[in-house]
C-alpha positions in Angstrom: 103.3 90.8 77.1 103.4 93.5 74.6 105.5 97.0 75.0 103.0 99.2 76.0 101.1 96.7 78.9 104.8 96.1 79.8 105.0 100.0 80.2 102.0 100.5 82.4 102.6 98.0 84.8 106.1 99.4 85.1 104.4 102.5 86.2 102.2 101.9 87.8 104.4 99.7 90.1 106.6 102.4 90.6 103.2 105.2 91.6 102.4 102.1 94.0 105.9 102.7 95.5 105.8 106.4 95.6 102.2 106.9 96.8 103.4 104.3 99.7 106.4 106.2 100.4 104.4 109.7 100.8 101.6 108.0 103.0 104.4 106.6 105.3 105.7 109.8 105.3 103.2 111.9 106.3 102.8 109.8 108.4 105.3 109.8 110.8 106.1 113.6 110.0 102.4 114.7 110.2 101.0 112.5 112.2 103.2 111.3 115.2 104.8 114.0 115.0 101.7 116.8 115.2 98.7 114.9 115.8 99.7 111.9 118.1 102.0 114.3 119.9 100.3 114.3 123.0 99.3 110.8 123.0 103.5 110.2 122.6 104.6 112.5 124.9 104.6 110.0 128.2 107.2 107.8 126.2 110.9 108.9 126.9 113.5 108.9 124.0 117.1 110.7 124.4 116.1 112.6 127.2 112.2 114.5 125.3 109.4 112.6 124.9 108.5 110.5 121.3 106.4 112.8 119.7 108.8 115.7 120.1 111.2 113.5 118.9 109.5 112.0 116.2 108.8 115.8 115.0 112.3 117.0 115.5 114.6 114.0 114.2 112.0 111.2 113.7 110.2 112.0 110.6 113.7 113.5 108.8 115.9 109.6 109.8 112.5 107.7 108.8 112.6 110.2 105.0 116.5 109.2 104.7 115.1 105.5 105.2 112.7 105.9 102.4 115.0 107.2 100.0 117.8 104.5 100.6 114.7 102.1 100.3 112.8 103.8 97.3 116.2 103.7 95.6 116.8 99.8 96.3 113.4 99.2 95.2 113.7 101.2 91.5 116.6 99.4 91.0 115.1 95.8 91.6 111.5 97.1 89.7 114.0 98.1 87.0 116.1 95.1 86.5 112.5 93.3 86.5 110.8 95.2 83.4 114.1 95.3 81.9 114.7 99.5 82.1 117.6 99.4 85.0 121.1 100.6 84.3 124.0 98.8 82.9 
């Protein structure tokens, strides 16, 4: 596989992974937490119901999820095209 093929799959891997990350977070911030709202709010979490929580503490525990796992992945993408850290 030659350097520069090498290069764009490499990328375009990691736009897959960051295009995925913003679409899940958007999501759950946006979306369950603004437009599903009232279609959450009969569920009971911690006392509020699940869209309130999804728009107060949801969406920021499920973005500290997708950083732990966007780092994880860039590490294993980078050890695979042969770019990670040593």
């Amino acid at each position: 596989m030659s350097e520069e093929s090498s290069n764009n799959a490499y990328w375009k891997a990691n736009l897959r992974l960051i295009i995925g990350s913003l679409v899940i977070w958007a999501l759950v911030s946006f979306g369950f937490g603004i437009l599903l709202r009232p279609a959450l709010s009969g569920i009971a979490v911690g006392g509020s119901d699940l869209g309130f929580w999804f728009a107060q503490q949801g969406s920021i525990l499920v973005f500290l999820g997708l950083i732990f796992f966007y780092a994880w992945r860039m590490n294993k993408l980078d050890a695979e095209h042969g770019v990670g850290e040593e």
